[in-house]
C-alpha positions as CSV (number, residue, x, y, z in Angstrom):
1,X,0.0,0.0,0.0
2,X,1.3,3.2,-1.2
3,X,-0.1,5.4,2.1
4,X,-1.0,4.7,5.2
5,X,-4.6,3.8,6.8
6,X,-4.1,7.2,8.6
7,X,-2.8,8.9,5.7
8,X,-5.9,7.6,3.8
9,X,-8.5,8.8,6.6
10,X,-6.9,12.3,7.4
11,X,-6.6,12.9,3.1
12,X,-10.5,11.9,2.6
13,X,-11.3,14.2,5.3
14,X,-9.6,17.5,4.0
15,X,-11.2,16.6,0.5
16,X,-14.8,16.7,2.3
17,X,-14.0,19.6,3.3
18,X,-12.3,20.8,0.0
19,X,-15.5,19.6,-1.6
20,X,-18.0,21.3,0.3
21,X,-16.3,24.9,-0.4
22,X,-16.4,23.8,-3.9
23,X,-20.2,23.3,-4.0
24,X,-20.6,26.8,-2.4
25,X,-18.2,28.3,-5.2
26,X,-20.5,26.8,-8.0
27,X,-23.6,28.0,-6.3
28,X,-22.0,31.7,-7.1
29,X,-20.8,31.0,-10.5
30,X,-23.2,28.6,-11.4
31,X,-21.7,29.4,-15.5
32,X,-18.0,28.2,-14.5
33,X,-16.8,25.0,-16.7
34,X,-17.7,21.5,-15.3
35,X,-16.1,18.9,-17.7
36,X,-12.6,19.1,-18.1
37,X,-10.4,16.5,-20.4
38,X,-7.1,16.3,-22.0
39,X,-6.7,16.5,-25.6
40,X,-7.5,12.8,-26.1
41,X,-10.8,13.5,-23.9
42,X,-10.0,11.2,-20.9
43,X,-11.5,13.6,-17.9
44,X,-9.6,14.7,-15.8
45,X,-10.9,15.3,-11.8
46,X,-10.9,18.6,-10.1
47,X,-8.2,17.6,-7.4
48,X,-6.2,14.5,-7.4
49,X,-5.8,12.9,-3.6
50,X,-3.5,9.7,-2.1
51,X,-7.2,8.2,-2.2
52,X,-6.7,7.9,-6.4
53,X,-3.6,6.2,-6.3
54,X,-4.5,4.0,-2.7
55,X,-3.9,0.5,-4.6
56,X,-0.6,1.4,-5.9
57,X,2.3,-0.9,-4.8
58,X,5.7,1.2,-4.7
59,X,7.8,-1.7,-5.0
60,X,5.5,-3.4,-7.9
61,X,4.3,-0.5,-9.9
62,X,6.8,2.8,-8.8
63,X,10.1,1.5,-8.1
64,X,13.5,2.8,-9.1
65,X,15.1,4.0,-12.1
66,X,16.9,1.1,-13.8
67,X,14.5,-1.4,-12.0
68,X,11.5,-3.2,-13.1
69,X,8.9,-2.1,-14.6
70,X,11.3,0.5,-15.6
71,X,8.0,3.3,-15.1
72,X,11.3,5.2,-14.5
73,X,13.2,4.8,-17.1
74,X,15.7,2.0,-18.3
75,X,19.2,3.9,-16.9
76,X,20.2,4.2,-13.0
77,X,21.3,7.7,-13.2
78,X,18.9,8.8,-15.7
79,X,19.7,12.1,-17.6
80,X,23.2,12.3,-15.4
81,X,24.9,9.8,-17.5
82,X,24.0,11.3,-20.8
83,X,21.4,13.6,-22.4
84,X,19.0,11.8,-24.9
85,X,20.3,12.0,-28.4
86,X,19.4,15.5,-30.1
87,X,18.0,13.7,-33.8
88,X,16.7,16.3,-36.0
89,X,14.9,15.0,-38.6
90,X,16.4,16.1,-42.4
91,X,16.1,15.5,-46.0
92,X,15.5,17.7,-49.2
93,X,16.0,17.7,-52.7
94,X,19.7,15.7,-53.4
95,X,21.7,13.5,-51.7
96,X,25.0,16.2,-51.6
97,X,21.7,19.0,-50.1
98,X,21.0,17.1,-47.2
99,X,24.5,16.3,-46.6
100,X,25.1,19.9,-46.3
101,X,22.3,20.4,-43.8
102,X,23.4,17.4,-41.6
103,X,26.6,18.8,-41.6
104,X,25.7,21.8,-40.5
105,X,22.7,20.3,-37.5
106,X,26.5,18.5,-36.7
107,X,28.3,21.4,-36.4
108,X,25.7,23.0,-34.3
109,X,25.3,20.2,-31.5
110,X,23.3,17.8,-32.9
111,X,24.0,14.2,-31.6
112,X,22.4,11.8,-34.3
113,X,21.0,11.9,-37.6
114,X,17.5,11.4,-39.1
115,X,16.7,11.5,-42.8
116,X,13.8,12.0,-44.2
117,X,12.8,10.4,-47.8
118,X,11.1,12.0,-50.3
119,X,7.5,10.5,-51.4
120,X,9.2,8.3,-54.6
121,X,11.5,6.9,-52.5
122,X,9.3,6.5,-49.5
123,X,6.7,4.2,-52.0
124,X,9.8,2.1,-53.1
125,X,10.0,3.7,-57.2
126,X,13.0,5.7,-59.0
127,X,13.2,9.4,-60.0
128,X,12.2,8.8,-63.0
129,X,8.9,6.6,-62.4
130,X,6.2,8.5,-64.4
131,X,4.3,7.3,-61.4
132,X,7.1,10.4,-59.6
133,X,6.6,13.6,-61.7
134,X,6.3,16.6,-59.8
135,X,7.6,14.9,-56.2
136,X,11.3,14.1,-56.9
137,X,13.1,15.8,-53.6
138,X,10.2,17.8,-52.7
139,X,9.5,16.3,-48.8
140,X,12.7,14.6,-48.3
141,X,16.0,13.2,-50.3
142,X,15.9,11.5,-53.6
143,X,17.5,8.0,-53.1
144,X,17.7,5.7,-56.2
145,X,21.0,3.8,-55.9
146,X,24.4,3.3,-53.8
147,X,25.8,6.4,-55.5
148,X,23.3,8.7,-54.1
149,X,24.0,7.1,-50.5
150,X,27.1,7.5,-50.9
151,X,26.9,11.0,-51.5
152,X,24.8,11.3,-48.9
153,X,26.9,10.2,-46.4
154,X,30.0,11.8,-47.6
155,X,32.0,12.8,-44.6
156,X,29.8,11.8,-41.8
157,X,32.2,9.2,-39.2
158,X,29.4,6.0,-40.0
159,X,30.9,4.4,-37.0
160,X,30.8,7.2,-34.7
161,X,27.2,8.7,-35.6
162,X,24.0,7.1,-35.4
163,X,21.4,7.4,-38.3
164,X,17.8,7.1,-38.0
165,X,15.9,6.3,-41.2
166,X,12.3,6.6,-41.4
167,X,11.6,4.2,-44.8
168,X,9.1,1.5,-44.1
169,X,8.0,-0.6,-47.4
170,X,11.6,-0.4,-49.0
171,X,13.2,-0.7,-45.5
172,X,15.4,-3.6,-46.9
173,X,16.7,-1.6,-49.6
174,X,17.8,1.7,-48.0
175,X,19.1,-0.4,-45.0
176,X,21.0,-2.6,-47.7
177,X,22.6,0.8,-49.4
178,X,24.1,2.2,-45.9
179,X,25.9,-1.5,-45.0
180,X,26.9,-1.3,-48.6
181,X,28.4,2.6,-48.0
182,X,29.5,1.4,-44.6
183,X,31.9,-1.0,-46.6
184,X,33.1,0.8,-49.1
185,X,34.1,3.2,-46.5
186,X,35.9,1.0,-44.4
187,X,33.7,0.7,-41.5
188,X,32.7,-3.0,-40.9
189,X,29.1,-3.6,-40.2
190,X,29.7,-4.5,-36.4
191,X,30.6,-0.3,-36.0
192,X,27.8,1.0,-37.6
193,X,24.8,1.9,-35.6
194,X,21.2,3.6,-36.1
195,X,17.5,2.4,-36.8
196,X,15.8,1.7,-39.8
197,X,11.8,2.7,-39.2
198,X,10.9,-0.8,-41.0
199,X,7.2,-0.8,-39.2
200,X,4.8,-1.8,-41.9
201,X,1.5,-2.6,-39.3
202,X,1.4,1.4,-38.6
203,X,1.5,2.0,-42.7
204,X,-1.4,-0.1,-42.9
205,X,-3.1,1.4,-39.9
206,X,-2.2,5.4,-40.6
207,X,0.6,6.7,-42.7
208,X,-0.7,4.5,-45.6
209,X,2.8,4.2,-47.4
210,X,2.5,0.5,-49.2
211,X,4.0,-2.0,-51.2
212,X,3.3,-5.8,-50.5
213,X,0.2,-7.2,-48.5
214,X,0.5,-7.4,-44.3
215,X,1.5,-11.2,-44.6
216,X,4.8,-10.9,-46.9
217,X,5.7,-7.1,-45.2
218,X,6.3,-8.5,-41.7
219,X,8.2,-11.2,-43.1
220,X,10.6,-8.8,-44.8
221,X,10.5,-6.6,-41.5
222,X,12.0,-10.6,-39.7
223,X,14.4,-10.9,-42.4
224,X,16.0,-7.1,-41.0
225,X,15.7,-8.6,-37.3
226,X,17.2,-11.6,-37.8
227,X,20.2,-10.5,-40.4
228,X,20.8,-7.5,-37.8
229,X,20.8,-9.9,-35.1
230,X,23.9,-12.0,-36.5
231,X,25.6,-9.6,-38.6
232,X,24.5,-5.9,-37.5
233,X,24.2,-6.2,-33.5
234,X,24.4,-2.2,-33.0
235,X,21.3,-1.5,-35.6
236,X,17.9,-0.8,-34.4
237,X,16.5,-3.2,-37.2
238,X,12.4,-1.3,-36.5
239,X,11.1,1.6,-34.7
240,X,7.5,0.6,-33.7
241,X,6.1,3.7,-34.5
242,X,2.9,5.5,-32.5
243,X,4.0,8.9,-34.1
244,X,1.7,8.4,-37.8
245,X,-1.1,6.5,-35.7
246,X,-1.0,9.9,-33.5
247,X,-0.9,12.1,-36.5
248,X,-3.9,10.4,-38.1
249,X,-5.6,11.3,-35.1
250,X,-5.4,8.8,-32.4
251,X,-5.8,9.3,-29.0
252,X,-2.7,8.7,-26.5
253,X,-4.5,5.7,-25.3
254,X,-5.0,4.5,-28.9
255,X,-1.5,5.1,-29.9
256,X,-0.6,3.5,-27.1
257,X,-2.3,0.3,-27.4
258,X,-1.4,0.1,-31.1
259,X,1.9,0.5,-31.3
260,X,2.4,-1.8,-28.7
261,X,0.4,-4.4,-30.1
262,X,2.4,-3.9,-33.2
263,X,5.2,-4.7,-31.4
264,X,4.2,-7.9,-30.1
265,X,2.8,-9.4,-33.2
266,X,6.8,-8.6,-34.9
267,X,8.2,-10.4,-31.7
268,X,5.5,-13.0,-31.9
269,X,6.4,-13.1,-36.1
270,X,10.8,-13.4,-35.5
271,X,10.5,-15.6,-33.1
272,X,7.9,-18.1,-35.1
273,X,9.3,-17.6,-38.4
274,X,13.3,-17.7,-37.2
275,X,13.5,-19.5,-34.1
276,X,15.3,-16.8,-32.4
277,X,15.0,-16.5,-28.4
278,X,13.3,-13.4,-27.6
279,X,16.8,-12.6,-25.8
280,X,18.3,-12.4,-28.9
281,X,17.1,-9.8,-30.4
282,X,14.8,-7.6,-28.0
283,X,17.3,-6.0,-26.7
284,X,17.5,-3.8,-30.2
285,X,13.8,-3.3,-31.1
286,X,13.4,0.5,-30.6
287,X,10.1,2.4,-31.0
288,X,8.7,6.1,-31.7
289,X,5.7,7.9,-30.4
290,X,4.6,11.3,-30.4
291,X,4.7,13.7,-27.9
292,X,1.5,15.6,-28.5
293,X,0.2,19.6,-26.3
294,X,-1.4,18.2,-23.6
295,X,1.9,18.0,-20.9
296,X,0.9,16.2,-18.4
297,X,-1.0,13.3,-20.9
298,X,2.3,12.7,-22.5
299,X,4.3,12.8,-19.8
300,X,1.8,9.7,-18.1
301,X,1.9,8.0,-21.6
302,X,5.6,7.4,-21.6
303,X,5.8,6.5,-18.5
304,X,3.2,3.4,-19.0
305,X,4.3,2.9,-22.4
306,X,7.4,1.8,-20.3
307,X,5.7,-0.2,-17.7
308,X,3.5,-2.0,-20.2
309,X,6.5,-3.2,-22.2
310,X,8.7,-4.6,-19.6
311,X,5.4,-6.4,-18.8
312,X,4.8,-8.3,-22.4
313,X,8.3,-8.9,-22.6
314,X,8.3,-10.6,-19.1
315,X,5.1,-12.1,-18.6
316,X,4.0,-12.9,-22.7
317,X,7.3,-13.7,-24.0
318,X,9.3,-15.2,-20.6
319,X,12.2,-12.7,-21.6
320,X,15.5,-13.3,-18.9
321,X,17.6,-10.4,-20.0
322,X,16.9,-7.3,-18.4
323,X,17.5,-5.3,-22.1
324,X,14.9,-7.2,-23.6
325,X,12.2,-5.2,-20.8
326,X,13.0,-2.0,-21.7
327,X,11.6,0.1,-24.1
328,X,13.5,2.3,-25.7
329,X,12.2,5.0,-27.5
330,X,12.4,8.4,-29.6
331,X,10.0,11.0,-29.5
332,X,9.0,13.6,-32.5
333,X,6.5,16.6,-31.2
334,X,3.4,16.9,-32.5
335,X,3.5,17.4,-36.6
336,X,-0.5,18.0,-36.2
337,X,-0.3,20.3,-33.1
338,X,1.1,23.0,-35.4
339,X,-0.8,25.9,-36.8
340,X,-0.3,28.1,-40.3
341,X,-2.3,30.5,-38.2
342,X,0.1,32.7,-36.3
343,X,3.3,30.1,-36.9
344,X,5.5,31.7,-34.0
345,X,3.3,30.4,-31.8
346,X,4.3,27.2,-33.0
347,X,7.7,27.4,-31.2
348,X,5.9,27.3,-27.8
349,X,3.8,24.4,-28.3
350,X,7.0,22.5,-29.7
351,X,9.1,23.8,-26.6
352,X,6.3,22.3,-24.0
353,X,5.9,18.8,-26.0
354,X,9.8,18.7,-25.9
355,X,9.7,19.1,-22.5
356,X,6.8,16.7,-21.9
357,X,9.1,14.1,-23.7
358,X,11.8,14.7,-21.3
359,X,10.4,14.7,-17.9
360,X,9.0,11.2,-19.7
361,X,12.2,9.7,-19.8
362,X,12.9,9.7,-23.8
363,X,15.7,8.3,-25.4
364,X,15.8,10.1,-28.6
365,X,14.5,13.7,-29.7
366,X,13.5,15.7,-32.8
367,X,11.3,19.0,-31.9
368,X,9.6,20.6,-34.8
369,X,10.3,23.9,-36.4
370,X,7.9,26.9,-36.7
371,X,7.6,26.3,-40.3
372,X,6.8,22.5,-40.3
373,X,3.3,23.2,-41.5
374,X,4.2,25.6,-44.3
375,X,7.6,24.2,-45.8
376,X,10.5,22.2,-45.6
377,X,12.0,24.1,-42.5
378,X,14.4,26.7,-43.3
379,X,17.7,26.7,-41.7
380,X,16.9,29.5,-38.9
381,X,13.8,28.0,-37.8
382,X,15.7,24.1,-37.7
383,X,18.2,26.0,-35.5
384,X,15.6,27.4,-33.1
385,X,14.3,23.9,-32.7
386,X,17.5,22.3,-32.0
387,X,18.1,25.1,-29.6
388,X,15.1,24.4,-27.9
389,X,16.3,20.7,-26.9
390,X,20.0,22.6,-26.1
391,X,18.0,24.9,-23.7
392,X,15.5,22.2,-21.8
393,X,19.5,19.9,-21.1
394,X,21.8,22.7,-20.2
395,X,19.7,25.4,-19.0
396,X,16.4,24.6,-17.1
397,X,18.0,21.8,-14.5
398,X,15.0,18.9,-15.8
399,X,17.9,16.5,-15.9
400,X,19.0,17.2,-12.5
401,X,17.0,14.1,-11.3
402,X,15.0,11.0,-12.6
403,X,11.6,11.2,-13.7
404,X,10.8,14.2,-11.0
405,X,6.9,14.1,-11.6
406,X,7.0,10.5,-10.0
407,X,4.8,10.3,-6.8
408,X,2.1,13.0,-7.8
409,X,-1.3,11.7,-7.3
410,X,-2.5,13.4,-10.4
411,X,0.4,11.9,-12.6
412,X,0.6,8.5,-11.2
413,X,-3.3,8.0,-11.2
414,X,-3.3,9.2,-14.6
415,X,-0.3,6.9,-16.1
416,X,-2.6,4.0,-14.5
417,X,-5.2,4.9,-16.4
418,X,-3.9,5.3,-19.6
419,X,-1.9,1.8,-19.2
420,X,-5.3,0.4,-17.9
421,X,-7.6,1.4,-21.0
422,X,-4.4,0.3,-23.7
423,X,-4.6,-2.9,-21.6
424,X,-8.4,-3.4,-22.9
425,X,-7.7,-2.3,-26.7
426,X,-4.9,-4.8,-26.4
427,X,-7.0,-7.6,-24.8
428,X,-9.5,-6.7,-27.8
429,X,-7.0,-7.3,-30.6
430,X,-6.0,-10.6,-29.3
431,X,-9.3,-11.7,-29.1
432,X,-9.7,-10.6,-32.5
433,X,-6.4,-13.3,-33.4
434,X,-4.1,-10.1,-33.1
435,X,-3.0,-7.2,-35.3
436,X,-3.1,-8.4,-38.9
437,X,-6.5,-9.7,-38.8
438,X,-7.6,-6.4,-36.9
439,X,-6.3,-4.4,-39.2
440,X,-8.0,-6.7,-42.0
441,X,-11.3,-5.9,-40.2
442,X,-10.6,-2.4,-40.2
443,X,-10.4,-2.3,-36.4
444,X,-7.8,0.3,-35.6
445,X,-8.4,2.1,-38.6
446,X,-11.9,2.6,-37.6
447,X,-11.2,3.7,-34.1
448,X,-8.6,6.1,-35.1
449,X,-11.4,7.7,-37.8
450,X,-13.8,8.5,-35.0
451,X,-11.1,10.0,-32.5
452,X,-10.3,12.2,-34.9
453,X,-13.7,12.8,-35.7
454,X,-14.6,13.6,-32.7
455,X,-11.8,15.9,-31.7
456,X,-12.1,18.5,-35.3
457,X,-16.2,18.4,-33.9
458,X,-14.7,19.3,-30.5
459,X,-12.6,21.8,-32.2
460,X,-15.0,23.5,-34.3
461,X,-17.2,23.6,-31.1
462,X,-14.4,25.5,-29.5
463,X,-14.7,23.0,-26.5
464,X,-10.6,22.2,-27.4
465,X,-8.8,25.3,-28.5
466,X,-6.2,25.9,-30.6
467,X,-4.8,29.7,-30.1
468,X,-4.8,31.3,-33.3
469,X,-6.7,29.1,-35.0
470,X,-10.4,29.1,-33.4
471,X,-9.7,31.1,-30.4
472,X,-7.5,34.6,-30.3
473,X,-8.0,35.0,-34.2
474,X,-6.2,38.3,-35.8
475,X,-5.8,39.7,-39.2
476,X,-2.2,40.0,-38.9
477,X,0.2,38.6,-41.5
478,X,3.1,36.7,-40.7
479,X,6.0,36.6,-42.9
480,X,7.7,33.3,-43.5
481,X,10.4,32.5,-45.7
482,X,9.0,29.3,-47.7
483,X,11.8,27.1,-48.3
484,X,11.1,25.4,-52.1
485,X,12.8,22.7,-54.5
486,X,13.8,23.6,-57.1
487,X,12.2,21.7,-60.2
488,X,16.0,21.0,-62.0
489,X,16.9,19.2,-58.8
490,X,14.8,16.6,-59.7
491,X,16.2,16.9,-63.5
492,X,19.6,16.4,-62.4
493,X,18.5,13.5,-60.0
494,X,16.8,11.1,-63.3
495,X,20.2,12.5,-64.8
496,X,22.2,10.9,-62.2
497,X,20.0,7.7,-62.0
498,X,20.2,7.4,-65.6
499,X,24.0,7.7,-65.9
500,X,24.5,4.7,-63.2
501,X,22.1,2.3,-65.1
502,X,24.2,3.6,-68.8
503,X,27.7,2.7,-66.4
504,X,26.8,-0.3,-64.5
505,X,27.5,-4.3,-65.5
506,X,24.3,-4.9,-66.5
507,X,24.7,-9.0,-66.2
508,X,25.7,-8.4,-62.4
509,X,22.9,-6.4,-61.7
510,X,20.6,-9.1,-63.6
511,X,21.7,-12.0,-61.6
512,X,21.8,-10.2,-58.2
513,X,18.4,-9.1,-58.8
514,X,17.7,-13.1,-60.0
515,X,19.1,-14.3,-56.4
516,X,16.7,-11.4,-54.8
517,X,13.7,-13.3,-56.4
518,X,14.7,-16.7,-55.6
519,X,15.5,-15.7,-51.7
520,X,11.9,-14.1,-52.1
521,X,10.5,-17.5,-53.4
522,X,12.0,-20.0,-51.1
523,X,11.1,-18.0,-48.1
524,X,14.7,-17.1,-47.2
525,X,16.6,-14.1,-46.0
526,X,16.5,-11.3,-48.0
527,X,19.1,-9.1,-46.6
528,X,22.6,-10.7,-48.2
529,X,20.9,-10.7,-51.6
530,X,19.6,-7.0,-51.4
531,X,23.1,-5.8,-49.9
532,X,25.0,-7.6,-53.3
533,X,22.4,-6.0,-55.6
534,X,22.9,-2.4,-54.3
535,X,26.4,-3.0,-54.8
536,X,25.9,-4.1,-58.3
537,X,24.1,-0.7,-58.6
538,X,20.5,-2.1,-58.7
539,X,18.1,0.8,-58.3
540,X,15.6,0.4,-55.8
541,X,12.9,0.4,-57.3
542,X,13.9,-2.7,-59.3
543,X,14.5,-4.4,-55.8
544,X,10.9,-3.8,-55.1
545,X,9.6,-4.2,-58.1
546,X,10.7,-8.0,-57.6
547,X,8.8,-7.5,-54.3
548,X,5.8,-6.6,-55.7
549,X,6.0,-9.2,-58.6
550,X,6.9,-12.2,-55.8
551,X,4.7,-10.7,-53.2
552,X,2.1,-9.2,-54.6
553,X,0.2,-5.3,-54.4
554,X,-1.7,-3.7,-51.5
555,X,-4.5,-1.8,-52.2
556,X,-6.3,-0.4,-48.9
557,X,-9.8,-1.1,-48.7
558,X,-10.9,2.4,-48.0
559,X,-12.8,1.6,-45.4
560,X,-16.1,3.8,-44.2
């Protein structure tokens, strides 16, 4: 028992009390607000007392940083030992642009790297695709073949930085290209580090990037797990990703749930389809959630996320190594919190979901810049955001100590209740014979749908408010400098991709993309295949293309 019988007594006495005085306030503003809710609508009380968090066992739920369930995070000294990797997320137009801005997010303190594709490469097709006119560069880097990833990681130490990579369908490609570059640069594939997004079930469910059907995509996602395991052991193989299910307007519960019951149908999949021990490779899956305006919501979300995980991995999967319980995970703020209207505004909300992610204990950080909703971000306003995270570690003494909002009645009554409701959605899916045939029913997507249903109605109601937008509304013009691609970048890309197809032994590339197709067909592991093509200067879409040929097309149901 977390308080005392006396304790218990002397705290539901004072709230009588408190209660009565609040009954005689309402009786002389009889107008003043009753309901109140965070952003996901869970309801939140008036006053929070050791009476809401009575049951809770210190020892069994609480603990100690380092300890099981790890509600406190996964390191014994927290923050002290190291701040959480500053990963600002980058990519535009050509491999040698985003190079330059990487280098220059280096220069300025930035601790990891995170590239973002553009929309061809994201969907597994070249540049020059007529499926791809008009999108070549324009939301991330052009990637086609090795020669582009090389330029892309021209003078960046591969076995000194970490590099984040958020591809999903052609996961196996892109992941294939950086061993390939690690190689050629002299760094073996035992010093290379970073993850490789790879989390197909949350395509399906919300960001709606596709190649192959469900079935065939986790089994490429096993192939990454398993050749990482043996051959890769510092690589992140998947990030089990909450962020898109957020941004297609999930609540934290549902984001929750989801992504963790992604996470146990890839374990469930590796350790069916490859016979690993769960020991083997947990200890590198990584995931990614978002860290969304309302504080303390995300703060309690983290903190359960963290609980629940060491939880499946214990009790579910009988995992003995202590790595295999924790989650580890990095946190983007909220893409969709962000407003056109008034965009300096937008620097507050990222600065509080920033610190939200901290005081939950994250791993890994990218905060958005003002401009997110208008433009690639220009250089000033990335700078801003990184400086943001530079501020909340060196300046506002949040690191001091571990997981300082522990022991509130609000915040721990509120983690148990998000962890208790993503328990039920979980409980649901399994019942359902887990997250593949959910998502075949349309389960998540449908749940997802009316959340964010619910909350644009709650919007336009003005019962949630977003300054600027449909509360403190002015005429006033801001001026933004709209960072654009230029169209002859993606000339110069088909140029490029053109020139390496005229150049490259044609016979080599056949036969490696042959021995792709034949791993595809006996069931085997992709990965060695893949990794010989690239250097035989296969595009990537031809790599998929075999995919899709082997595999077969998704098309989503559009589901109403």
């Amino acid at each position: 028992m977390y308080f005392s019988e006396k304790t218990q007594k002397e705290s539901l006495k004072l709230k009588s009390i408190w209660q009565d005085k609040v009954e005689n306030t309402l009786k002389t503003n009889p107008d003043q607000k009753e309901r109140f809710s965070t952003v996901s609508d869970l309801e939140i009380k008036r006053l929070y007392t050791p009476e809401d968090i009575k049951d809770t066992n210190f020892e069994q739920h609480i603990g100690v940083p380092g300890d099981f369930p790890y509600l406190r995070g996964n390191q014994v000294t927290g923050y002290r030992g190291g701040y959480w990797t500053f990963r600002m997320f980058a990519g535009m137009g050509s491999a040698k642009d985003t190079n330059e801005r990487w280098r220059m997010l280096l220069r300025e303190g930035q601790t990891g790297l995170s590239t973002a594709f553009d929309f061809p490469t994201l969907m597994g097709y070249d540049s020059d695709s007529p499926k791809c006119l008009g999108e070549v560069g324009k939301c991330g880097v052009a990637i086609d073949t090795l020669e582009d990833f090389l330029a892309l990681m021209k003078d960046i130490p591969m076995d000194q930085v970490t590099t984040s990579m958020t591809i999903n369908p052609p996961a196996t490609v892109l992941w294939a290209m950086y061993c390939a570059a690690a190689e050629i640069n002299g760094v073996p594939l035992t010093k290379i580090g970073g993850t490789i997004q790879n989390d197909m079930l949350k395509e399906f469910i919300a960001q709606k990037t596709f190649m192959c059907p469900p079935g065939p995509s986790v089994k490429l996602i096993s192939d990454t797990v398993e050749f990482g395991t043996k051959y890769v052991p510092r690589w992140n193989t998947i990030s089990i990703s909450g962020y898109h299910i957020r941004e297609a307007g999930a609540t934290a519960v549902q984001e929750l749930a989801f992504t963790l019951r992604d996470g146990i149908e890839y374990v469930e999949d590796v350790v069916r389809r490859k016979g690993l021990s769960v020991d083997e490779f947990a200890p590198r899956l990584s995931f990614f959630f978002n860290s969304h305006i309302d504080f303390f919501e995300e703060v309690c979300k983290f903190r359960a996320a963290r609980r629940m995980w060491a939880k499946i991995m214990r009790d579910r999967f009988g995992a003995k190594n202590p790595r295999s319980l924790w989650m580890r995970f990095h946190t983007q703020t909220a893409g969709c919190s962000l407003t056109a209207q008034q965009p300096y505004n937008n620097v507050v909300r990222t600065t509080m979901e920033a610190l939200a992610a901290v005081l939950g204990g994250t791993q890994s950080l990218h905060t958005n810049s003002l401009d997110e909703v208008l433009c690639l971000p220009s250089e000033h306003a990335v700078e801003i955001a990184l400086r943001t995270q530079q501020i909340l570690a060196e300046e506002t003494g949040v690191v001091n100590t571990t997981d300082p909002l522990a022991g509130s009645y609000f915040v721990e009554a509120l983690t148990n209740e998000i962890e208790e409701k993503a328990w039920e959605y979980i409980e649901k899916i399994d019942g359902m014979g887990g997250m593949i045939a959910a998502i075949e029913k349309g389960f998540p997507q449908m749940e997802i749908a009316d959340s964010a249903y619910k909350f644009q109605r709650q919007l336009e109601s003005k019962e949630k408010i977003m300054v600027g937008m449909n509360k403190y509304v002015t005429d006033a013009k801001h001026s933004i400098p709209l960072i654009e691609i230029d169209e002859k970048i993606g000339e110069e890309q088909i140029k490029r991709l053109k020139d390496v197809r005229r150049k490259r032994d044609n016979r080599a590339t056949k036969k490696s993309l042959d021995d792709i197709k034949n791993a595809c067909r006996k069931g085997t592991n992709v990965m060695p295949y893949c990794i010989e093509a690239v250097k035989n200067m296969a595009t990537q879409q031809e790599i998929c293309d075999i995919y899709r040929e082997v595999y077969g097309e998704y098309r989503d149901p559009g589901l109403y």
